[in-house]
BASE-390361 format. One record per residue (C-alpha): residue number from 1; x, y, z. Coordinates in pm, whole numbers. Layout:
<rs>
(r NUM (X Y Z))
...
</rs>
This chain:
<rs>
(r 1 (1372 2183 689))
(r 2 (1375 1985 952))
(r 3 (1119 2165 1174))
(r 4 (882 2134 876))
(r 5 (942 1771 762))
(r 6 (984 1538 1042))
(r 7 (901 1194 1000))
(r 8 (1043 1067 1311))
(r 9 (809 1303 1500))
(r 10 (485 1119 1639))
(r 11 (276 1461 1535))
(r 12 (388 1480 1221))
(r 13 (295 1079 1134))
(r 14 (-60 1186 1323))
(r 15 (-122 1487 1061))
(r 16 (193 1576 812))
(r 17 (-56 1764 589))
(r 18 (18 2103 706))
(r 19 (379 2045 621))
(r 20 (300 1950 345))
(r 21 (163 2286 217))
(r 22 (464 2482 373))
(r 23 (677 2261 193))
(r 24 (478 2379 -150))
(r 25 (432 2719 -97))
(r 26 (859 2744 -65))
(r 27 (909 2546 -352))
(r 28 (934 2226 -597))
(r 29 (1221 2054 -458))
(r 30 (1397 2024 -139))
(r 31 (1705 1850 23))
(r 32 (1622 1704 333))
(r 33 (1989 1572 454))
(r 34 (1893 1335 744))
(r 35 (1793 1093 479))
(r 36 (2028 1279 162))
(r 37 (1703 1248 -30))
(r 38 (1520 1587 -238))
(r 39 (1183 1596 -127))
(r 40 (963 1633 -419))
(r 41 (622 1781 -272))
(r 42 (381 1918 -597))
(r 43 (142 1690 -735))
(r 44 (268 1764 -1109))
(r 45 (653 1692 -1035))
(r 46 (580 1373 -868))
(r 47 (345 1248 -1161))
(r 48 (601 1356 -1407))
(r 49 (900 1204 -1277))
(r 50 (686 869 -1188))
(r 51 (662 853 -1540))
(r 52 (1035 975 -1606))
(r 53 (1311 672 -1714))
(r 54 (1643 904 -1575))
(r 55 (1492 754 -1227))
(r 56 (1444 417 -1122))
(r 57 (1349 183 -863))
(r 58 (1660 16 -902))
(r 59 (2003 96 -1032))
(r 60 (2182 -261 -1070))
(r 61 (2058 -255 -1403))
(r 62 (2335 -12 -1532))
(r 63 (2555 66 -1242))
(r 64 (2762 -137 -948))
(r 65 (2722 -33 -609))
(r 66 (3039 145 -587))
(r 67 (2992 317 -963))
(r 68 (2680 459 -836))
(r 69 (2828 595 -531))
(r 70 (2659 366 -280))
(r 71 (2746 107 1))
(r 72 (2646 -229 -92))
(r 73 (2370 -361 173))
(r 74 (2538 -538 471))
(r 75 (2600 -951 447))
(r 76 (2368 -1022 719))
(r 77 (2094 -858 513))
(r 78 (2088 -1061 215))
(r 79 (1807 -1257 250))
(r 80 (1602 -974 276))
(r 81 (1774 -764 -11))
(r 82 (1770 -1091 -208))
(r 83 (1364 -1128 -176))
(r 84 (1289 -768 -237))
(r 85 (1529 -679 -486))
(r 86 (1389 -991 -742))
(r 87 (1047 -871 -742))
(r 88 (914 -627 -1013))
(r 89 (858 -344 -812))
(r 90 (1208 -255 -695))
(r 91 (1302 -356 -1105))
(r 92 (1336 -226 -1408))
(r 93 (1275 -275 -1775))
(r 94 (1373 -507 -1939))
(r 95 (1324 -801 -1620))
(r 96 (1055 -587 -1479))
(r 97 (856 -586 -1840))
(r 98 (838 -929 -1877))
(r 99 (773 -1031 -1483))
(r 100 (453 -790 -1494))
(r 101 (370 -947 -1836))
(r 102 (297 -1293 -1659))
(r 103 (168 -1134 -1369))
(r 104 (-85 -887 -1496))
(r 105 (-248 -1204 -1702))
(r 106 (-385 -1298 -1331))
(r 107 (-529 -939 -1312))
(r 108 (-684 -880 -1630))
(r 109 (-1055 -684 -1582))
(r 110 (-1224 -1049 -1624))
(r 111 (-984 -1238 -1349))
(r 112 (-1058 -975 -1086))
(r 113 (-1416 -936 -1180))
(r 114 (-1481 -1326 -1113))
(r 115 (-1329 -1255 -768))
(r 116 (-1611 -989 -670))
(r 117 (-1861 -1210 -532))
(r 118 (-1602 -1353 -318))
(r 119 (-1468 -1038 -161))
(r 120 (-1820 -891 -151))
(r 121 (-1928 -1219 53))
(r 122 (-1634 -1221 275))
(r 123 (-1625 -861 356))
(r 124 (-2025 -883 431))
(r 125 (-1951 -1192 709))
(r 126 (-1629 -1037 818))
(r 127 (-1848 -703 932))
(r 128 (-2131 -928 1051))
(r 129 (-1943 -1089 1306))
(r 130 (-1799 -718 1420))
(r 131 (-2217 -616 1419))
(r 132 (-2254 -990 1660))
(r 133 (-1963 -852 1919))
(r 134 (-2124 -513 1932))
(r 135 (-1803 -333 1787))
(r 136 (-1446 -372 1817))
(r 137 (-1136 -287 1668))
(r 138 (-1203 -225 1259))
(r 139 (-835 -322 1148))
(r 140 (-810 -676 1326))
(r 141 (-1169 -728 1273))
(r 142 (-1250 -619 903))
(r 143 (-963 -417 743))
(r 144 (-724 -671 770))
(r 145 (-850 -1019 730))
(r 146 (-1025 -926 412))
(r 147 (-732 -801 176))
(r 148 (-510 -1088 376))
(r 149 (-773 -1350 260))
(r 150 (-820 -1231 -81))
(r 151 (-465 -1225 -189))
(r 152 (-362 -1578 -34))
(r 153 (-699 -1710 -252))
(r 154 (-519 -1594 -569))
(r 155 (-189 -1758 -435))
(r 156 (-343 -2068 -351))
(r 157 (-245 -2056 1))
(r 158 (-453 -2258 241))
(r 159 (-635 -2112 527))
(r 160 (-440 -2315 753))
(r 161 (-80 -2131 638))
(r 162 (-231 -1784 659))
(r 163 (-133 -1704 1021))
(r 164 (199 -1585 941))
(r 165 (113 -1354 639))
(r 166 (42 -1078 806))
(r 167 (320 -1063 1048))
(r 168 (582 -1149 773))
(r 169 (472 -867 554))
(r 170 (465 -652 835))
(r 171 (804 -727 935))
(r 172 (933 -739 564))
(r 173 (785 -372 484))
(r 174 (935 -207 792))
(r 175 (1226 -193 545))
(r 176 (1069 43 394))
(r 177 (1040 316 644))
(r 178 (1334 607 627))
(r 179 (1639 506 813))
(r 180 (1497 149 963))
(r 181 (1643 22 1282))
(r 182 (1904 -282 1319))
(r 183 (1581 -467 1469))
(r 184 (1408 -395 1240))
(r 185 (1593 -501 980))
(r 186 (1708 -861 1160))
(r 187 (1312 -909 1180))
(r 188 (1302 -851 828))
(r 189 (1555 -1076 746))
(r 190 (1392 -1365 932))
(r 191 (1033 -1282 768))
(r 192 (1253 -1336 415))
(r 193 (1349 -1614 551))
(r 194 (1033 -1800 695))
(r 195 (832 -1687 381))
(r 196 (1083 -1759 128))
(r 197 (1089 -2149 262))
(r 198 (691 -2146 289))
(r 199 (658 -2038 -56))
(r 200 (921 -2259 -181))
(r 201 (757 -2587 -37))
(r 202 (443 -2463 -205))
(r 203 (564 -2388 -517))
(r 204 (708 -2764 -504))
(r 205 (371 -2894 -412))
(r 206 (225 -2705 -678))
(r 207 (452 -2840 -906))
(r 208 (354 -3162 -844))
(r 209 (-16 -3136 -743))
(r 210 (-110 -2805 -1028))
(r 211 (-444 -2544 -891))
(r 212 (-626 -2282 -1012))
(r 213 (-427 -2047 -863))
(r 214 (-144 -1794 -953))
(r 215 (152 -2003 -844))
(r 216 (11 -2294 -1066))
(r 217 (-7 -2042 -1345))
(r 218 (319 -1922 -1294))
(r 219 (442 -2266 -1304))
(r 220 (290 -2338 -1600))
(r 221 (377 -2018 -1828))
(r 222 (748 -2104 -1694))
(r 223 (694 -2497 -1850))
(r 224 (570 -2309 -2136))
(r 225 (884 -2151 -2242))
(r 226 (847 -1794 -2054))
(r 227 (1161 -1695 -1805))
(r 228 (1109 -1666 -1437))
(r 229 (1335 -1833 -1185))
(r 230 (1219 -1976 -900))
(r 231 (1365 -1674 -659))
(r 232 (1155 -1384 -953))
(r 233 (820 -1588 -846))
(r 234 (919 -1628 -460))
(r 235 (951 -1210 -480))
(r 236 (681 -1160 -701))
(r 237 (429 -1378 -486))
(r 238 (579 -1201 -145))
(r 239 (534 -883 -318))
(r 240 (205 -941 -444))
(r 241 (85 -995 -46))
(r 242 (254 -700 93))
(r 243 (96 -483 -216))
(r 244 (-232 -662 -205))
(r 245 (-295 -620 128))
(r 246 (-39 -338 343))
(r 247 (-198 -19 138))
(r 248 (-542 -182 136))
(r 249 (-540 -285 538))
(r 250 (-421 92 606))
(r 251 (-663 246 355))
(r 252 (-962 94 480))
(r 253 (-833 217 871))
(r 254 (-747 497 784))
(r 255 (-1057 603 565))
(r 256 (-1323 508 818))
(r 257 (-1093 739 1069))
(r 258 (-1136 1012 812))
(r 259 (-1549 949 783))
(r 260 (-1590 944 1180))
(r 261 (-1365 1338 1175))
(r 262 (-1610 1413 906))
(r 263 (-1954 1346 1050))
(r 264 (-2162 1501 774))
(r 265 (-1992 1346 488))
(r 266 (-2068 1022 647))
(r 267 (-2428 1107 668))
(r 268 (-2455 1180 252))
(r 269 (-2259 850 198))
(r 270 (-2509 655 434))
(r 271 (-2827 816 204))
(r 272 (-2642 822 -101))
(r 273 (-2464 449 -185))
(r 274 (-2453 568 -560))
(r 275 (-2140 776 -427))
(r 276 (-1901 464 -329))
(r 277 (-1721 496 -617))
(r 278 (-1601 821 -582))
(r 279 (-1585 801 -201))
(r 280 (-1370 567 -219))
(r 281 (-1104 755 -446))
(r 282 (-1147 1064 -236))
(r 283 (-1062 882 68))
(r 284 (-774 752 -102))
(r 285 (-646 1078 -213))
(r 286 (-742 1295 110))
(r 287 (-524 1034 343))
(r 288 (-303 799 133))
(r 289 (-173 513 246))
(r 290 (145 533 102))
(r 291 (286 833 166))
(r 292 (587 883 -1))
(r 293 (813 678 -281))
(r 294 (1173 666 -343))
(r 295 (1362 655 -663))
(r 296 (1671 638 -801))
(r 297 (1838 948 -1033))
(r 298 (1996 758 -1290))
(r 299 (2081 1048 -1506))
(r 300 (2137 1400 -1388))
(r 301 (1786 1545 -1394))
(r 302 (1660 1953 -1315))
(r 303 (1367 2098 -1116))
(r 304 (1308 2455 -1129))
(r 305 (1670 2513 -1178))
(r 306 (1786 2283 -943))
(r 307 (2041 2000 -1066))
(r 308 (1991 1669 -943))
(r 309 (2268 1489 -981))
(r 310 (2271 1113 -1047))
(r 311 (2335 899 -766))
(r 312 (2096 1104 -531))
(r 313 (1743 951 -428))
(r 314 (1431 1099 -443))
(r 315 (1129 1117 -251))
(r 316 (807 1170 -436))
(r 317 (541 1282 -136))
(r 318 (240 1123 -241))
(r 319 (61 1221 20))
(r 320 (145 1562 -74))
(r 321 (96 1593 -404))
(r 322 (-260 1461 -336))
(r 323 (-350 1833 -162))
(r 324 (-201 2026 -413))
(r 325 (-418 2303 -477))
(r 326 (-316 2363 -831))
(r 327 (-480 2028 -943))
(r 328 (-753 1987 -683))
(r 329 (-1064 2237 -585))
(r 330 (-1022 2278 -218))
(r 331 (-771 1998 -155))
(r 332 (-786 1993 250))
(r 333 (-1164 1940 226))
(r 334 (-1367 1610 206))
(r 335 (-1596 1587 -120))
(r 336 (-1703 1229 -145))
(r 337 (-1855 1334 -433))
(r 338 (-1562 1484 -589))
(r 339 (-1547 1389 -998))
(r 340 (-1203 1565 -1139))
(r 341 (-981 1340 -875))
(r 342 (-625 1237 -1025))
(r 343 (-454 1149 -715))
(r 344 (-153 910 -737))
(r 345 (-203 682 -444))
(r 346 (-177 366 -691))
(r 347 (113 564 -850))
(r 348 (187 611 -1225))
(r 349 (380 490 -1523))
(r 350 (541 117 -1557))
(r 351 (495 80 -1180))
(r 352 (167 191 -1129))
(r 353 (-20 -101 -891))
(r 354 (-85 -368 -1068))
(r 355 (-366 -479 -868))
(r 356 (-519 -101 -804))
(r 357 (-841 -277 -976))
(r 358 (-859 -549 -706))
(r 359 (-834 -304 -369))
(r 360 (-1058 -75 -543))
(r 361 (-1303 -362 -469))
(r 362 (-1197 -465 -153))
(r 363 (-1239 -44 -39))
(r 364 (-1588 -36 -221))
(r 365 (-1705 -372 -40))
(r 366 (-1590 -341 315))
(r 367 (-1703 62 269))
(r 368 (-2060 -85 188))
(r 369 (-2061 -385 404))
(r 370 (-1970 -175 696))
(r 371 (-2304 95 554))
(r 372 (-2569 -156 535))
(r 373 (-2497 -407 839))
(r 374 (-2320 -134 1082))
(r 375 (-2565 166 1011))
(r 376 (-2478 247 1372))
(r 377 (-2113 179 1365))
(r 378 (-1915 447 1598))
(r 379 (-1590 538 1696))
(r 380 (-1498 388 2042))
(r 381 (-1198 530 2168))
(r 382 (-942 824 1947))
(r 383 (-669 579 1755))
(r 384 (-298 627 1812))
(r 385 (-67 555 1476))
(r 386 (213 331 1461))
(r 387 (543 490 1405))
(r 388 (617 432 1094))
(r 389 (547 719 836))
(r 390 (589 553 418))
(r 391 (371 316 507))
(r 392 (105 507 733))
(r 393 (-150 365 935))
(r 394 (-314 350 1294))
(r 395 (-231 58 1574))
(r 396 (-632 8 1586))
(r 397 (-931 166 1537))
(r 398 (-1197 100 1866))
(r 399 (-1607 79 1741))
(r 400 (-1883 54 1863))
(r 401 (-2215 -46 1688))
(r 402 (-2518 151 1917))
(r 403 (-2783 -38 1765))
(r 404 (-2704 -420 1815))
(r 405 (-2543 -305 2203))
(r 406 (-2938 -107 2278))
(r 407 (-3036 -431 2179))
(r 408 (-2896 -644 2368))
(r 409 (-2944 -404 2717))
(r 410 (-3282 -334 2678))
(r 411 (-3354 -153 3034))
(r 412 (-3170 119 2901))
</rs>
């Protein structure tokens, strides 16, 4: 297994998709012991047991540490566990019901649709000034700044405090990588930290001095009677930056890498811009983000007559699932056009991504931004990825935009 699945190996972060269809072809589930996690690899496994409530994101809810068979997390860790385990993503029913229930009222159709000309705006100045330089690096320049900005607007976090957001959601979500490092997890524990005492101070300010912002609403819904404590909203707003804005950075990066491999789909999305919508959920499924997801087996579950027992952890390969032939026509090819497209990169059931309607969006207005003011727009220099693998993206991408640089050297 492990000459077929090796996410420590630089080639496999680079392409894993051939893997991927060995892994398939031999079966539904697999035990990968480096990690002790079964590797779920089919695309209707992983979408059933998203949905399935014998596995969790959690287990605290009905077991101890030591009744589930695990090692509590190390004392010098506890900020971090502390920060992620109080936000609704890594909870379950019945805290993470009512947590989404006062979040999702800041992402109702109407909310996010009010924040379109915004986004649209921003991503349209972000890729003029790229256009202005004559190319550059796509992540640092575009892909990044936009979610990052977007997601601190609905937080009510000034300009001047953004520096840090990136880097502390960086450094929080390399917890999230198989088998992180003991440097990695001190810098995570120092991001929980520094963001928990930034948000804090805010939430105090807000408290005093209300916005229209989410923290304000928060605030106000907790006046009202609802139940959050001040450490639910401190994970829920740290959360809500490293979801808003980690999958969407790496999706944007990652997609335009896909377009400049695939020359002549780039060419019908340049005539065509009726196709965005659908480019943008092919793009999504033929290189997710997120690559896999863990979960918890609360109750002893079966897979093609294999017993899970509980205590084990899964690992649902979204990216995976996502070229499974049985539920997409010619998974390993690009359709931008492609209609029947049920991939899972937002996920499924009670945790499905609460703001999948807001990066949607963000993809659709950087993708056309980039279309109408970099019609030119190039790859520079072949990207190298980062290291990590769950969360997969590239260091940087290098363009260059041939039109504006004939431009400006007009003797050639």
């Amino acid at each position: 297994m492990a000459e077929t699945f090796d996410p420590w190996s630089p080639a496999f972060v680079a392409d894993p998709y051939p893997a991927y269809a060995e892994l398939r072809a031999r079966g539904r589930v697999h035990y990968f012991e480096p990690t002790r996690q079964w590797l779920i690899p089919r695309h209707a496994d992983v979408s059933a047991l998203l949905r399935d409530r014998r596995l969790g994101r959690t287990y605290q809810h009905r077991f101890t540490h030591e009744e589930f068979g695990r090692t509590p997390p190390r004392a010098e860790h506890e900020p971090f566990h502390t920060l992620n385990d109080n936000g609704m993503l890594d909870l379950e029913p019945p805290d993470h019901t009512r947590i989404r229930r006062l979040v999702s009222k800041a992402f109702t159709p109407r909310t996010v649709e009010r924040l379109r000309p915004y986004v649209h705006g921003l991503a349209s100045e972000l890729v003029g000034a790229l256009v202005a330089d004559g190319g550059g690096d796509l992540l640092t320049a575009v892909a990044e700044p936009l979610p990052v900005a977007v997601i601190a607007e609905m937080l009510g976090i000034s300009e001047g405090d953004r520096g840090q957001l990136r880097p502390w959601s960086a450094d929080i979500c390399g917890m999230y990588e198989l088998s992180p490092s003991e440097e990695t997890a001190r810098k995570a524990v120092r991001a929980s930290v520094e963001f928990s005492s930034c948000l804090r101070e805010l939430i105090a300010a807000r408290r005093k001095e209300p916005g229209d912002d989410l923290i304000s609403g928060l605030i106000a819904a907790l006046d009202e009677g609802d139940r959050l404590s001040e450490q639910e909203m401190i994970s829920t707003c740290v959360l809500l930056l490293n979801a808003g804005h980690e999958a969407t950075v790496n999706a944007t990066v990652n997609g335009w890498w896909t377009l400049f491999r695939h020359p002549e789909q780039l060419a019908v999305l340049r005539a065509d811009r009726s196709l965005l919508s659908t480019a943008v959920e092919e793009l999504m499924r033929y290189d997710t983000p997120l690559q896999l997801f863990e979960r918890w087996v609360l109750d002893d579950i079966e897979i093609d007559g294999t017993t899970i027992p509980r205590g084990s952890e899964v690992a649902l390969l979204f990216g995976s699932a996502n070229r499974d032939a049985d539920v997409f026509a010619h998974p390993d090819t690009l359709d931008l056009s492609r209609k029947d497209n049920p991939h899972i990169s937002f996920s499924a059931g009670i945790h499905y991504c609460i703001g999948a309607p807001l990066a949607r969006i963000e993809l659709a207005a950087s993708l056309e931004a980039l279309l109408d003011r970099a019609p030119a727009l190039r790859l520079a220099a072949e990207p190298e990825w980062k290291p990590g693998y769950v969360i997969r993206g590239v260091k940087e991408l290098r363009t260059r935009e041939a039109v504006h640089r004939l431009r400006e050297t007009p003797d050639r």
